[in-house]
Backbone of each chain as ProteinMPNN parsed JSONL, in Angstrom:
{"seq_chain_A": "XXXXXXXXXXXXXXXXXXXXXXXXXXXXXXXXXXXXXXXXXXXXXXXXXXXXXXXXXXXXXXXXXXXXXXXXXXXXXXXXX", "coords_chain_A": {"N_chain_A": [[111.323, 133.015, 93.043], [112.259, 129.579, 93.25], [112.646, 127.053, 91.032], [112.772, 123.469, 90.801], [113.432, 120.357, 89.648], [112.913, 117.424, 90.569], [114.653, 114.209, 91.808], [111.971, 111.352, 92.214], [111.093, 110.629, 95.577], [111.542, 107.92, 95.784], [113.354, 105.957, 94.919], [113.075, 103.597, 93.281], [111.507, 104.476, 91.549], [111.194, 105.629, 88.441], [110.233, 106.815, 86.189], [108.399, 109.319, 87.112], [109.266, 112.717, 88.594], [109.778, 114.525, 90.964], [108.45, 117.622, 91.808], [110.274, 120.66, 93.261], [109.57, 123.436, 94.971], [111.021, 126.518, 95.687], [112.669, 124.934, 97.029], [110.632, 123.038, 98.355], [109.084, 120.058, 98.212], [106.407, 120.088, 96.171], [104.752, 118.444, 93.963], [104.284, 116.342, 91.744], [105.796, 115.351, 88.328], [106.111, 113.986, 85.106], [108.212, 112.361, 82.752], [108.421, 112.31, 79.933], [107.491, 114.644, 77.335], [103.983, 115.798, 76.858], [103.024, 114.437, 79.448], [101.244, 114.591, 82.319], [101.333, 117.73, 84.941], [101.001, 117.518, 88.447], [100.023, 118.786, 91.535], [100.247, 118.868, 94.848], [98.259, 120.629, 96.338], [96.405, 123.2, 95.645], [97.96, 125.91, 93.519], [98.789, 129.238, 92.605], [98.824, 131.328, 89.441], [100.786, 132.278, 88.464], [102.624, 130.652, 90.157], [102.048, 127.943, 88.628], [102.668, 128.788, 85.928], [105.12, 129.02, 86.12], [106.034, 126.77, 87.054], [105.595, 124.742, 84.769], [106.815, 125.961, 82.736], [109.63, 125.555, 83.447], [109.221, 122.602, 83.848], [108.711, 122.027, 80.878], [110.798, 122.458, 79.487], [112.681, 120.929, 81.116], [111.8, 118.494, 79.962], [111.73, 118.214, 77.17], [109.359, 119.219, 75.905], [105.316, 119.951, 75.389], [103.772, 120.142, 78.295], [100.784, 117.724, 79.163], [98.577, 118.716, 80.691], [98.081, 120.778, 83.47], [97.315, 119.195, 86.689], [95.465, 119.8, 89.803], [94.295, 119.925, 93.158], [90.838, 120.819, 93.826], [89.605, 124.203, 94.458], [87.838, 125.303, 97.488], [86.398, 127.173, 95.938], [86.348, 126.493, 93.4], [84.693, 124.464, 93.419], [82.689, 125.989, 94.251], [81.562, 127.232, 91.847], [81.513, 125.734, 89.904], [83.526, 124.989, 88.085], [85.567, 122.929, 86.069], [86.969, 121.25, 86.43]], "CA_chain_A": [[110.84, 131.651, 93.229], [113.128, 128.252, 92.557], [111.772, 125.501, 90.664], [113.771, 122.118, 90.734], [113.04, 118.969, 88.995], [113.675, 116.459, 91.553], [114.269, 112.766, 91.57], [111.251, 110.556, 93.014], [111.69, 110.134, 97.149], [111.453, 106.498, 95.791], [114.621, 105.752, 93.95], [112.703, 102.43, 92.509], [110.374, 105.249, 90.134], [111.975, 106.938, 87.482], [109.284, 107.557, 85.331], [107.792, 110.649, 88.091], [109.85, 113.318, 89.081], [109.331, 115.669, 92.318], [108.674, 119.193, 91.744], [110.13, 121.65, 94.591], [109.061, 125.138, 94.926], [112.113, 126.356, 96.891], [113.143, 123.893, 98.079], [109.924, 122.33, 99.002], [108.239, 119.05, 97.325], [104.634, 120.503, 95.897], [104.047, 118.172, 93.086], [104.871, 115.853, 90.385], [105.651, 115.306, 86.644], [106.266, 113.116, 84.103], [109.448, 112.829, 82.159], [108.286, 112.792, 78.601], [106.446, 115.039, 76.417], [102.261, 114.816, 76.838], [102.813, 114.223, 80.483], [100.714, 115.981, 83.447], [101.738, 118.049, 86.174], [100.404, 117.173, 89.56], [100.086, 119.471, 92.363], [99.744, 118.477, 95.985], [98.055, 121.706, 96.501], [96.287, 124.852, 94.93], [98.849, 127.204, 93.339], [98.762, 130.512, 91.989], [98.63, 131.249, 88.343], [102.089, 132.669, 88.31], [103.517, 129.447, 90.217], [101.886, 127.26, 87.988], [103.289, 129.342, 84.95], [106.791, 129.186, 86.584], [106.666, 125.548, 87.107], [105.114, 124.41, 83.221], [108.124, 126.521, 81.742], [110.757, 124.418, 84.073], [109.367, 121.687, 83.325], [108.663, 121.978, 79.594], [112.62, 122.726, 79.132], [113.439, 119.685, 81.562], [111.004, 116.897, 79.288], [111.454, 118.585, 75.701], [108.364, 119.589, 75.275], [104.659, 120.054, 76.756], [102.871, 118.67, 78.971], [99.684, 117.902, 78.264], [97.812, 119.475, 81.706], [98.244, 120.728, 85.274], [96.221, 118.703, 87.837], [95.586, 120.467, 91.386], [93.018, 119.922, 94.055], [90.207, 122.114, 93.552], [89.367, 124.909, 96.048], [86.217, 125.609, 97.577], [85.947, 128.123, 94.933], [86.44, 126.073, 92.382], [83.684, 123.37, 93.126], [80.922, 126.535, 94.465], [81.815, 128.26, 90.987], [81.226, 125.176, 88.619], [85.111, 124.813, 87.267], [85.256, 121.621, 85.658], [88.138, 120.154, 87.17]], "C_chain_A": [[111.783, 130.67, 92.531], [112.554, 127.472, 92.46], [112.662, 124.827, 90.298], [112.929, 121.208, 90.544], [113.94, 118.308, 89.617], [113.852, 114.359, 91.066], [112.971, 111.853, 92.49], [111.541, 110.623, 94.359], [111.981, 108.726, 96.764], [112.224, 106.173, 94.53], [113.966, 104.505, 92.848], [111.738, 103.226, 90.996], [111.031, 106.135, 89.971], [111.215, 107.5, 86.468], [108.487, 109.168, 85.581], [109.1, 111.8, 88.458], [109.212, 114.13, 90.177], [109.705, 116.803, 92.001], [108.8, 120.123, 92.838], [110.186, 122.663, 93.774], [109.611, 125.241, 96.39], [112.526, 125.868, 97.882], [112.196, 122.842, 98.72], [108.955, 121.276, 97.918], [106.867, 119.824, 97.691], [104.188, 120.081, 94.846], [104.358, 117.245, 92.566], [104.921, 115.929, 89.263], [106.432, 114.027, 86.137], [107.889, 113.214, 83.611], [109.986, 112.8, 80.506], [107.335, 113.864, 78.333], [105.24, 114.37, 76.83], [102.182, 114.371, 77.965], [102.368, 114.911, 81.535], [101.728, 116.327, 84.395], [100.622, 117.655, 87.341], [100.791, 117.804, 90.835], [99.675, 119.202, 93.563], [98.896, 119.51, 96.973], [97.602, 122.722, 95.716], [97.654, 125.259, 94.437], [98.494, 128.447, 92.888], [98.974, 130.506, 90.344], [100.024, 131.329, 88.322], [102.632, 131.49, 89.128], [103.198, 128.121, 89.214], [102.783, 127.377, 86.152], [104.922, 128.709, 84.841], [107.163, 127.598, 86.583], [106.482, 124.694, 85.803], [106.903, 124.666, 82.539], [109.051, 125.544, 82.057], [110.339, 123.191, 83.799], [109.15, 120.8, 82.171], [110.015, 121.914, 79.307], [112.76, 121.395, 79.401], [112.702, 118.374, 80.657], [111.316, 117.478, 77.601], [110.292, 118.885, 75.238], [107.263, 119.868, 76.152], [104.099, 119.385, 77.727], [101.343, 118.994, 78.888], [98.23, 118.586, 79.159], [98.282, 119.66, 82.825], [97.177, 120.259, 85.845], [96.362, 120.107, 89.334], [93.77, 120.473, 92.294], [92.154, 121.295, 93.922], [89.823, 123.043, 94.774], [87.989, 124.688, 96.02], [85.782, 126.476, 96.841], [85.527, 127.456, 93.734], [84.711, 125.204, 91.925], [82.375, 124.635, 93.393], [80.729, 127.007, 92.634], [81.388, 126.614, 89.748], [83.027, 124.735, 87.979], [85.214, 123.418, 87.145], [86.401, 120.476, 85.137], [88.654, 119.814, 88.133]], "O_chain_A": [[112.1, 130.864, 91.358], [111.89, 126.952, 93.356], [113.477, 125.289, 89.5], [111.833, 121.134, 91.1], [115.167, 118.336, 89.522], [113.27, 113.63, 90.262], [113.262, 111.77, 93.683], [112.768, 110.719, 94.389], [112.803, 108.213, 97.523], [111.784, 106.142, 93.38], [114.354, 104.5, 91.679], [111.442, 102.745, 89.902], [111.438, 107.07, 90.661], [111.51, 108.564, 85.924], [108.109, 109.948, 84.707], [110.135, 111.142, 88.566], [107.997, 114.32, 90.123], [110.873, 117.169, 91.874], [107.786, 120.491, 93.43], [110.552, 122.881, 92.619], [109.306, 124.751, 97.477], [112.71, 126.132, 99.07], [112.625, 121.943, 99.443], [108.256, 121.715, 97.004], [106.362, 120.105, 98.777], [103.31, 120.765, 94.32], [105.376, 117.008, 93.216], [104.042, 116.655, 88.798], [107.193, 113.292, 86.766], [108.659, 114.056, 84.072], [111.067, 113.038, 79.97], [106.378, 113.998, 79.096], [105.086, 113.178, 77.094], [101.18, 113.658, 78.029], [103.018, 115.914, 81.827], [102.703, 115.641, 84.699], [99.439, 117.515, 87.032], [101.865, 117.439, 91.313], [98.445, 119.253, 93.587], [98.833, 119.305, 98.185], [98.46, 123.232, 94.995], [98.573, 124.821, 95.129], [97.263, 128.439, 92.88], [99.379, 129.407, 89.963], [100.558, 130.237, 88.124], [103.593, 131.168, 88.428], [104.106, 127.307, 89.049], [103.272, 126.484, 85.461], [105.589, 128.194, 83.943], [108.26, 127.166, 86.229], [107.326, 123.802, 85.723], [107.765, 123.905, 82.1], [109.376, 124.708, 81.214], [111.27, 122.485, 83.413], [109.243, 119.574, 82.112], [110.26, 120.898, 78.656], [112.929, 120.583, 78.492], [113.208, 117.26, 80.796], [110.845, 116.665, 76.806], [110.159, 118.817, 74.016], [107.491, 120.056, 77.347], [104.009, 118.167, 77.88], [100.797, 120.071, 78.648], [97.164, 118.889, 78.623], [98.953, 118.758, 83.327], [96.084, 120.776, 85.616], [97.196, 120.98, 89.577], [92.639, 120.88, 92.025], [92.573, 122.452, 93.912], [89.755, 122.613, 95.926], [87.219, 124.21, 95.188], [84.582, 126.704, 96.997], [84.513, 127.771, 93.111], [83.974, 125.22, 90.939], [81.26, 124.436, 92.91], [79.56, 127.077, 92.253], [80.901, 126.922, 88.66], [83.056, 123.754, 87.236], [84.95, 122.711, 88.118], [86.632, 119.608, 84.296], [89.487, 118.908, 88.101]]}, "seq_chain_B": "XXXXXXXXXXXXXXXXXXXXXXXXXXXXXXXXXXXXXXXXXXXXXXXXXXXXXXXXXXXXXXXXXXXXXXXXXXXXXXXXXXXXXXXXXXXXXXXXXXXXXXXXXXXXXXXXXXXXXXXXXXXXXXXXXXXXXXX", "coords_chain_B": {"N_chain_B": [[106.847, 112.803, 117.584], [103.635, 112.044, 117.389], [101.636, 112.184, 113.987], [98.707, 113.646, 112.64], [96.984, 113.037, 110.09], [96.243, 114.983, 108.521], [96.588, 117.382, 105.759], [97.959, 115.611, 104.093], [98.186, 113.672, 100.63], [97.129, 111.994, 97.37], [98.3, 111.306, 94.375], [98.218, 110.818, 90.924], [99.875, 110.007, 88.651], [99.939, 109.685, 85.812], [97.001, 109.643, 85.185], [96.613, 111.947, 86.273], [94.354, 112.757, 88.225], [92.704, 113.87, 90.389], [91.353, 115.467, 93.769], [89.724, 116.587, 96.723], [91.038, 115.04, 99.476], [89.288, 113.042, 102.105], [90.064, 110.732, 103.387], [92.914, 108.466, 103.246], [93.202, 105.416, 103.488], [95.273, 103.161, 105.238], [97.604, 101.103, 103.633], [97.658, 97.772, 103.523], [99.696, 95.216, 103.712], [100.559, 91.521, 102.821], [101.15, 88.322, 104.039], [101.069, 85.126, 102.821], [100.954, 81.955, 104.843], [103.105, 79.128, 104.892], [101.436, 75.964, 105.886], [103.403, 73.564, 107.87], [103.081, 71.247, 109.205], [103.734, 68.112, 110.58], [102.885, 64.382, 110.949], [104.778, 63.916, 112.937], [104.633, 66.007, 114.366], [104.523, 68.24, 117.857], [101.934, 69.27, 119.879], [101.864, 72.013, 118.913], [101.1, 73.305, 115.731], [102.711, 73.873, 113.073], [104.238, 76.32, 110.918], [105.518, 78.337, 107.6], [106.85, 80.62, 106.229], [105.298, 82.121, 103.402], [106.686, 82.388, 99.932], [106.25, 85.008, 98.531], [104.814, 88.391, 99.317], [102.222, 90.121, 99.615], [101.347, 93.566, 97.588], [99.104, 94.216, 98.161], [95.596, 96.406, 98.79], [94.034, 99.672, 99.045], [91.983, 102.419, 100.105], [90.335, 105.125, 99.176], [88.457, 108.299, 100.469], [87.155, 110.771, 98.936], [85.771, 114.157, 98.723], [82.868, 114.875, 96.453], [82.691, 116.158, 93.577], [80.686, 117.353, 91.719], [80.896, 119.391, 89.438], [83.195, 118.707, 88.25], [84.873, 117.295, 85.452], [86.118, 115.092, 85.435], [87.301, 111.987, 86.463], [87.311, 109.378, 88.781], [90.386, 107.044, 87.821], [89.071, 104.847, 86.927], [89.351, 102.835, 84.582], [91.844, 102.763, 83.919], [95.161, 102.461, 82.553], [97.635, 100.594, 84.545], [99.393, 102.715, 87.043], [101.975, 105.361, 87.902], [101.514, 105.818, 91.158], [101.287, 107.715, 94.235], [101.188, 108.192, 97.562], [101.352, 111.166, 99.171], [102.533, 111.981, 102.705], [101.542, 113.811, 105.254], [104.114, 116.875, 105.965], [106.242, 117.223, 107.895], [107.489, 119.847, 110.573], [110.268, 120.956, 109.55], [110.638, 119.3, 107.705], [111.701, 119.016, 104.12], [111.14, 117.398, 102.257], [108.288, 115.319, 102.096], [107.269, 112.409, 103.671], [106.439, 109.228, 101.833], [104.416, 106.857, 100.063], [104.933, 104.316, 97.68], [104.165, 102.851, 94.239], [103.684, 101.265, 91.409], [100.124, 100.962, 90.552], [96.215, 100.449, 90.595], [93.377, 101.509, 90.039], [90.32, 99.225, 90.994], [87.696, 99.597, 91.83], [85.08, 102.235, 92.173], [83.303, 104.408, 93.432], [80.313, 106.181, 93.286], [79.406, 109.404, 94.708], [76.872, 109.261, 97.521], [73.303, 110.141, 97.539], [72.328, 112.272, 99.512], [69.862, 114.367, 102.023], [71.502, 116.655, 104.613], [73.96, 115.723, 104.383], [77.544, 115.65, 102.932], [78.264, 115.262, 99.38], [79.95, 112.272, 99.107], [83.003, 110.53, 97.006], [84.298, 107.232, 96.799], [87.128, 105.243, 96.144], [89.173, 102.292, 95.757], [92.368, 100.85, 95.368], [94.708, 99.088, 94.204], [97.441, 97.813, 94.288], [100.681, 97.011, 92.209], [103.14, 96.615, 92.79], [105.672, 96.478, 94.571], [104.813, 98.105, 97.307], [106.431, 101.42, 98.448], [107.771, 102.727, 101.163], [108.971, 105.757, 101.641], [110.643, 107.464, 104.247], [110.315, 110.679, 105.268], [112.257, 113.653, 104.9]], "CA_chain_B": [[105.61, 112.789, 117.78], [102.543, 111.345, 116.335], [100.495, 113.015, 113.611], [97.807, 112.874, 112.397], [96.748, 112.485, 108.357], [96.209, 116.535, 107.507], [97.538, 117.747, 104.445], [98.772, 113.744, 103.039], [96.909, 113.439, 99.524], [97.457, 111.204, 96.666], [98.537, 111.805, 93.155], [98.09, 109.824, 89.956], [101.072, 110.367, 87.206], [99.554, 109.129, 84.234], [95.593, 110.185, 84.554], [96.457, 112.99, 87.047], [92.755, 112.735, 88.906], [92.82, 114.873, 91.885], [90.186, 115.744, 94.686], [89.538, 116.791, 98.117], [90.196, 113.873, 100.026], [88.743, 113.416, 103.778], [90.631, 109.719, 104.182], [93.236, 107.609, 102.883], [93.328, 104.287, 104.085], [96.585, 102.739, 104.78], [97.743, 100.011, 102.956], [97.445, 96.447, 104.705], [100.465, 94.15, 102.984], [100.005, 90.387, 103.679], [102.268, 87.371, 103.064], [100.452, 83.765, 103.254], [101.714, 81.249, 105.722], [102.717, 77.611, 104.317], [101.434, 74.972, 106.706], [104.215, 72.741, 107.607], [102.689, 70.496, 110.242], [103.37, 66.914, 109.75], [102.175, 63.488, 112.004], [104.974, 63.571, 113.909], [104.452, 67.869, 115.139], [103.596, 67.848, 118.911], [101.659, 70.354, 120.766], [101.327, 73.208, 118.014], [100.367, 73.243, 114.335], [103.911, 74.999, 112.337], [104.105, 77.092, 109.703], [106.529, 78.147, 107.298], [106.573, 81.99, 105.326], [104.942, 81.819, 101.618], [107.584, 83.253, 99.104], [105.787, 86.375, 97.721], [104.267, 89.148, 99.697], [101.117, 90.866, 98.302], [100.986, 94.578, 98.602], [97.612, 94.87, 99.094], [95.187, 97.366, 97.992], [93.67, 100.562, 100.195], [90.906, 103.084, 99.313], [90.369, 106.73, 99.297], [87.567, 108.509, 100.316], [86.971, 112.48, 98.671], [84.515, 115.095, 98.412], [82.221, 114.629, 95.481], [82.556, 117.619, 93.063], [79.712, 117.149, 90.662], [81.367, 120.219, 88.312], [84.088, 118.01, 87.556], [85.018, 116.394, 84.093], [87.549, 114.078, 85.862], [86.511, 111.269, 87.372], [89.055, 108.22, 89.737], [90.331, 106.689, 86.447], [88.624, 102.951, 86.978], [89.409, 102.091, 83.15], [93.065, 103.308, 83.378], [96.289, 101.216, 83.123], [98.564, 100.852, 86.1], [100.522, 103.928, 86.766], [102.527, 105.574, 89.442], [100.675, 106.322, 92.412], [102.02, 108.48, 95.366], [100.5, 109.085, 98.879], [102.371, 112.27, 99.869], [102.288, 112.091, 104.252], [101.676, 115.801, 105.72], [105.035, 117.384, 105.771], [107.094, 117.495, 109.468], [108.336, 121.0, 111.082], [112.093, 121.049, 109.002], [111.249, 118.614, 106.614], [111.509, 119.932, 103.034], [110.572, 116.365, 101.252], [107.711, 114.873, 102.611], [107.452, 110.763, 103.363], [106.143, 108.788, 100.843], [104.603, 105.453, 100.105], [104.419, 104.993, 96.138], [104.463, 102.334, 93.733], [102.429, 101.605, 90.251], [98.864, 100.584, 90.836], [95.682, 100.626, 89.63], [91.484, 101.078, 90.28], [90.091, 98.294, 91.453], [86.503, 99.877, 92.014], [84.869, 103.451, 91.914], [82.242, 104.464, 94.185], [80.223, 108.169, 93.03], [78.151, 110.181, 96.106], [75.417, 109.42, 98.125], [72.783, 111.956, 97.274], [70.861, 112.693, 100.404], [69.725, 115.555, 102.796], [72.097, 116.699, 105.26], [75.601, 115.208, 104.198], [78.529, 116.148, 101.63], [78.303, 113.912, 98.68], [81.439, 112.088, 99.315], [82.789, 109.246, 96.295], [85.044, 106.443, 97.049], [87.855, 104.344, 95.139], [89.86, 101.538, 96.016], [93.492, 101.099, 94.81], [95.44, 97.959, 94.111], [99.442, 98.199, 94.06], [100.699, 96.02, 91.507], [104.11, 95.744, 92.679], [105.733, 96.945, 96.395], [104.557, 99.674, 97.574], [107.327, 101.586, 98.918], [107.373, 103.67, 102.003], [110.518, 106.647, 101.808], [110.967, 108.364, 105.148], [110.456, 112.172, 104.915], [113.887, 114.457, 105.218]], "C_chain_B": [[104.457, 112.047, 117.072], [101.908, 112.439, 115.613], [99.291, 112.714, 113.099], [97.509, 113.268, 110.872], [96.602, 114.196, 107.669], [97.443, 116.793, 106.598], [98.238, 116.626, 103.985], [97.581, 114.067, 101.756], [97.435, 112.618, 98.841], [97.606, 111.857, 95.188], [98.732, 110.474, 91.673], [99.211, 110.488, 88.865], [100.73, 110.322, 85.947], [97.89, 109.867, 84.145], [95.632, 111.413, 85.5], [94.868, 113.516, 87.996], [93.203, 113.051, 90.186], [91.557, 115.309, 92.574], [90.747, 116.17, 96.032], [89.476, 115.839, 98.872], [90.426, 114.075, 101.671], [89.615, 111.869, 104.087], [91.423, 108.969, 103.515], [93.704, 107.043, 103.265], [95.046, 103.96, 104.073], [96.795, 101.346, 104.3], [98.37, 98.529, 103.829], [98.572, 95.26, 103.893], [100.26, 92.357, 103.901], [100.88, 89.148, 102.993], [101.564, 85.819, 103.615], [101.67, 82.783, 104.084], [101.306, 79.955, 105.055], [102.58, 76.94, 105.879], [102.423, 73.887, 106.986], [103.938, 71.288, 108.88], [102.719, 69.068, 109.858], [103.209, 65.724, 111.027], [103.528, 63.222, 113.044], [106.056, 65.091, 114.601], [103.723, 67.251, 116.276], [103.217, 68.874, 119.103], [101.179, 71.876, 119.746], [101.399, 72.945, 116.483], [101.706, 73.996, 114.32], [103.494, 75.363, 110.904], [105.768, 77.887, 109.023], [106.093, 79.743, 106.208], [106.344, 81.213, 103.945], [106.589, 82.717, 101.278], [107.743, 84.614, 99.044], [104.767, 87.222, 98.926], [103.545, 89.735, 98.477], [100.984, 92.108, 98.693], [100.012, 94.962, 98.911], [96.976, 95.757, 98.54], [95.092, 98.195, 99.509], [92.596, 101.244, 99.034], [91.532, 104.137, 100.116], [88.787, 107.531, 98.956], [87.687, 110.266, 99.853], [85.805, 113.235, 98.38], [84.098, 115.272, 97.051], [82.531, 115.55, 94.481], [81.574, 117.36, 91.726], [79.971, 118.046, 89.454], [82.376, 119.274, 87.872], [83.835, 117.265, 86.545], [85.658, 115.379, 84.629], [86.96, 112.997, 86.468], [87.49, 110.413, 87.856], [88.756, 107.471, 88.332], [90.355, 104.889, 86.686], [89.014, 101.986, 85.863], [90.906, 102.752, 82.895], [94.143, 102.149, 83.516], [97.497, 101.637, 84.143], [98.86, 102.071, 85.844], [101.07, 104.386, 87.586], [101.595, 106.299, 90.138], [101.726, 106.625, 93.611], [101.219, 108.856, 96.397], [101.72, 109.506, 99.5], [101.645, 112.181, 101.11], [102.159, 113.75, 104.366], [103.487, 115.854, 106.015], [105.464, 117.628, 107.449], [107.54, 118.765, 109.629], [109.698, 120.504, 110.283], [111.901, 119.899, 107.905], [110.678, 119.291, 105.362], [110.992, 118.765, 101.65], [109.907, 115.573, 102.36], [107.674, 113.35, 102.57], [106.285, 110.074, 102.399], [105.641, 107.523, 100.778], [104.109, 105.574, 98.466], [104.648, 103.562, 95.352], [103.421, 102.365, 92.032], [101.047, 100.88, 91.274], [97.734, 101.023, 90.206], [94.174, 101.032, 90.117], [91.23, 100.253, 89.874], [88.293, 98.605, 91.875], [86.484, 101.589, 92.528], [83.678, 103.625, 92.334], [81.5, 106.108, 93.68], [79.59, 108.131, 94.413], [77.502, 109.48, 96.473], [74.862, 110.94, 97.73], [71.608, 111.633, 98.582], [70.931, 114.315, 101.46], [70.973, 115.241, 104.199], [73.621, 116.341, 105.622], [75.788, 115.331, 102.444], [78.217, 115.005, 101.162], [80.104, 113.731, 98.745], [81.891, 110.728, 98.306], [84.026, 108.687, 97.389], [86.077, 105.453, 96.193], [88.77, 103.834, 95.866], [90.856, 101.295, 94.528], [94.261, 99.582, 94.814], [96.889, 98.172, 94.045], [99.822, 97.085, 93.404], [101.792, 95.749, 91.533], [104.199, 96.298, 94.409], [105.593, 98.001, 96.361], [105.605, 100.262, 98.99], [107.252, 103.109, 99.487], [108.828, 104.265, 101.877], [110.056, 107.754, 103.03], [111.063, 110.093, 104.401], [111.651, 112.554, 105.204], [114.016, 115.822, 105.242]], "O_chain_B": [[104.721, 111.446, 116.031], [101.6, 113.481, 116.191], [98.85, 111.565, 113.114], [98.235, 114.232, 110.628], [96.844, 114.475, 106.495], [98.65, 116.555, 106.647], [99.288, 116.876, 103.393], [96.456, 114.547, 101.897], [98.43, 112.153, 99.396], [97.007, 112.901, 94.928], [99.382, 109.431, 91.723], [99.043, 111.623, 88.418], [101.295, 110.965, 85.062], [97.585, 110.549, 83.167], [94.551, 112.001, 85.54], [94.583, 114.685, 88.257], [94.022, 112.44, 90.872], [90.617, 115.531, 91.81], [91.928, 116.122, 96.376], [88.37, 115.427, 99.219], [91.208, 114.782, 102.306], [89.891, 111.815, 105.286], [90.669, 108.38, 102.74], [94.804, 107.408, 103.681], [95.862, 104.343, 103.235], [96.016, 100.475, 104.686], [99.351, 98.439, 104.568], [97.948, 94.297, 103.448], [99.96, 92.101, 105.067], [101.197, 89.028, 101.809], [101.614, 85.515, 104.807], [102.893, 82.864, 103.969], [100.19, 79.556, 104.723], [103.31, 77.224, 106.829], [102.281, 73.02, 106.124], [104.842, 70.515, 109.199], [101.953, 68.661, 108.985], [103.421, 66.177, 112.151], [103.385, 62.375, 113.926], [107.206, 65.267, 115.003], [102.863, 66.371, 116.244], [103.911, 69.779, 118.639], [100.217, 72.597, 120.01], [102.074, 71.935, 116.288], [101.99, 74.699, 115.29], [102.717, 74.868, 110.087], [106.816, 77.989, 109.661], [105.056, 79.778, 105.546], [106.874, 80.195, 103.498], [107.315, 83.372, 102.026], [108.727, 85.307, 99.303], [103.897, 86.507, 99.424], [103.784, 89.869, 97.277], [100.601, 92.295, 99.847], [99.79, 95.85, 99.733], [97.592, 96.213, 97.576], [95.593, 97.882, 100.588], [92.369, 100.966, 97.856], [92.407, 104.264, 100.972], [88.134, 107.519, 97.913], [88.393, 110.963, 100.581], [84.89, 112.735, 97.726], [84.921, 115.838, 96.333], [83.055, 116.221, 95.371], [82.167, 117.162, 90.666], [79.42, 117.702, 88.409], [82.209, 119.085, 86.667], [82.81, 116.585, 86.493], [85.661, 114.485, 83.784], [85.923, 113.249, 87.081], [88.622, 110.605, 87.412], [87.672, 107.267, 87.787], [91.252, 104.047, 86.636], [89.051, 100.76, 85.971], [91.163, 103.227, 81.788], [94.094, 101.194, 84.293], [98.043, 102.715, 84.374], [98.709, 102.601, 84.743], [100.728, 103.777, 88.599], [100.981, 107.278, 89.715], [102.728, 105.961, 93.873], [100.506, 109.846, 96.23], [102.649, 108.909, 100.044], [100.416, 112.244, 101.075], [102.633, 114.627, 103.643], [104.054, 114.791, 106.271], [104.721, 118.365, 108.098], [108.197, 119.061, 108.631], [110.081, 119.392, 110.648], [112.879, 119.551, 107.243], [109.626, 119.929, 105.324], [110.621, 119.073, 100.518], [110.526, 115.171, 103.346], [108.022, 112.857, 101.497], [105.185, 110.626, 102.378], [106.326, 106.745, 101.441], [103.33, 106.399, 97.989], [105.526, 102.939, 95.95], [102.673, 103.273, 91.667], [101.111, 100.432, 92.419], [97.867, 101.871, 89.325], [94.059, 100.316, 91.111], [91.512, 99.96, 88.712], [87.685, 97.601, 92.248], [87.429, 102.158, 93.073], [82.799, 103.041, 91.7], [82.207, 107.113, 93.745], [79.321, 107.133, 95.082], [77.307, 108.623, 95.61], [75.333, 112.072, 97.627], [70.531, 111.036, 98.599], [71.872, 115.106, 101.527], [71.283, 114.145, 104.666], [74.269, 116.545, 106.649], [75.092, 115.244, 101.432], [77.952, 113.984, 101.796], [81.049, 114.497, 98.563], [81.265, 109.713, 98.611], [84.534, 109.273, 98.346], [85.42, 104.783, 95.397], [89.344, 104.571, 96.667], [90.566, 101.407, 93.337], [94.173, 99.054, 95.922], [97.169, 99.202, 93.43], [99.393, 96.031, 93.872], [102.167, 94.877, 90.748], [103.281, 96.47, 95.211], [106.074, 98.84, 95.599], [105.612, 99.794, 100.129], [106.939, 104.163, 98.932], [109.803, 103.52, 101.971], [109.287, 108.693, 102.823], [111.656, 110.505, 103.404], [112.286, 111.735, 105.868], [115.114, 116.335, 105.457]]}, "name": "protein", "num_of_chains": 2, "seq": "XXXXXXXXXXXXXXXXXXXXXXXXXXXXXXXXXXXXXXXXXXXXXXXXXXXXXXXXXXXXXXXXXXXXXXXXXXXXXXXXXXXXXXXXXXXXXXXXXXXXXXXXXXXXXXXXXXXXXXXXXXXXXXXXXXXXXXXXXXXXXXXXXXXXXXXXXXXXXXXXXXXXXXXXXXXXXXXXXXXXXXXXXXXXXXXXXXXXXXXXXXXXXXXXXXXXXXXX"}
């Protein structure tokens, strides 16, 4: 799996970056420390893992949560996000 | 071709608030017209472009999730906002319309028999909201 820290589609915002997962935009982040991830999509534990690490390295530090739309699992099950 | 709105969602940068959403509106930009009509205009009333375009707000409607801690962050300050479009056959960055913005109002569920509780929030853009072609 390749994770790239992209620039915005929208050259005017530099504060966001675009996260591909090979090659494909599936998210955003921040570009300090204490900033979320944002997932346009479910992931897997292990892509979520994979993309934290990449983009803990690329900001210096952590970030402070992953967002991601919840499944239908999520909301029958109670998960409380 | 034309498509139609599956798989587009929205994303907040700063309070990261995420849902299931069933609609997001598109954003209506609007630029006032100066009146320039004076006593000696024949036949039609003229007008003359304002300066400043406004970008406008839009809403977003999503499926309720009553387990959630999160809620559309109504008491947050601006921040970047992104409506990702569904993604084209070959394209590998999807199109975009994104700028900062803010909540502007926060609707929870209906609770009744026979329909999803669904909330609602309207979005303000506080500068241009800028559409990038997918690629």
């Amino acid at each position: 799996m390749r994770v790239k820290i992209d620039s915005h589609p929208n050259d005017l915002i530099k504060d966001v970056k675009l996260i591909r997962i090979n090659g494909v935009g599936a998210g955003y982040c921040g570009i300090e420390p204490n900033s979320p991830i944002c997932f346009l999509a479910p992931q897997s534990d292990e892509v979520k893992e994979a993309v934290r690490a990449k983009v803990e390295k690329a900001i210096g530090g952590s970030i402070s949560k992953i967002h991601e739309p919840p499944t239908e699992e999520d909301i029958e099950n109670g998960d409380d996000d | 071709m034309a498509q139609t709105g599956n798989g587009a969602t929205i994303t907040f940068a700063t309070s990261g608030f995420t849902a299931n959403y069933q609609r997001i509106s598109g954003t209506t930009i609007t630029r006032e017209s100066l009146e320039t009509t004076h006593l000696g205009t024949t036949d039609y009333m003229t007008f003359q472009p304002a300066d400043l375009a406004d970008g406008g707000d839009f809403s977003c409607e999503f499926f309720w999730n009553q387990s959630a801690s999160t809620f559309p962050p109504i008491t947050g300050a601006a921040e970047t906002i992104t409506v990702t479009y569904p993604m084209k056959s070959g394209e590998s960055t999807a199109a975009t319309v994104s700028a900062s913005g803010f909540l502007v109002s926060s609707k929870a569920g209906d609770l009744e028999n026979g329909s999803l509780m669904s909330g609602e929030f309207s979005i303000r853009w506080s500068d241009q909201p800028v559409y990038t072609a997918g690629s």
